[in-house]
C-alpha positions, 0 to 999 in steps of 0.5 A, a space after each residue: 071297276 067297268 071299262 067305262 068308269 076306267 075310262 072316264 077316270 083315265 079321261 079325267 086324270 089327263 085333263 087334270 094334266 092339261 090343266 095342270 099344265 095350263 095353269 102353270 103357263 099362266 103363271 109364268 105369263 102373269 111373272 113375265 107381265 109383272 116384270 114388264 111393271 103391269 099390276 098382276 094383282 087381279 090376274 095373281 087373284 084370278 089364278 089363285 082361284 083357279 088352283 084352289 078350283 084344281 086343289 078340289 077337283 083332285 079331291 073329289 077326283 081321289 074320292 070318287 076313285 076310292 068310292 069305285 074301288 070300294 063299290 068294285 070290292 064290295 061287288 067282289 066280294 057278293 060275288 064270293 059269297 054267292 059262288 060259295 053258296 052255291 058250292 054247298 
């Protein structure tokens, strides 16, 4: 794998965490309304749409990282060949 594709993937995994982190704020908020006797129902909607959003992302995210590595052994392995290649 490039440097910058470690990157992104570093820069995508830490923003996964913020949101991680974000959503489950907003769970204990939507709790504390709900004990304050408000209708969280539409927030408890909102939020669980949000999750199902974070579910995909990681998804795709473990895909993609699969997918680069795959590339990144595959290259390697070109690389392999053509250096034995050229041995004889």
């Amino acid at each position: 794998m490039k440097r910058d594709e470690l990157e992104l993937l570093a820069l995508a995994d830490h923003r996964v965490a913020l949101t991680g982190m974000f959503l489950n704020k907003q769970g204990d908020f939507i709790e504390a309304l709900g004990r304050l006797g408000l209708d969280t129902t539409d927030a408890y909607d909102l939020l669980y749409e949000f999750e199902r959003m974070q579910v995909r992302l990681l998804a795709d995210r473990v895909q993609l990282r699969q997918e680069l590595e795959q590339a990144t052994w595959s290259q390697a392995a070109q690389v392999a060949t053509d250096d034995s290649c050229l041995k004889t």
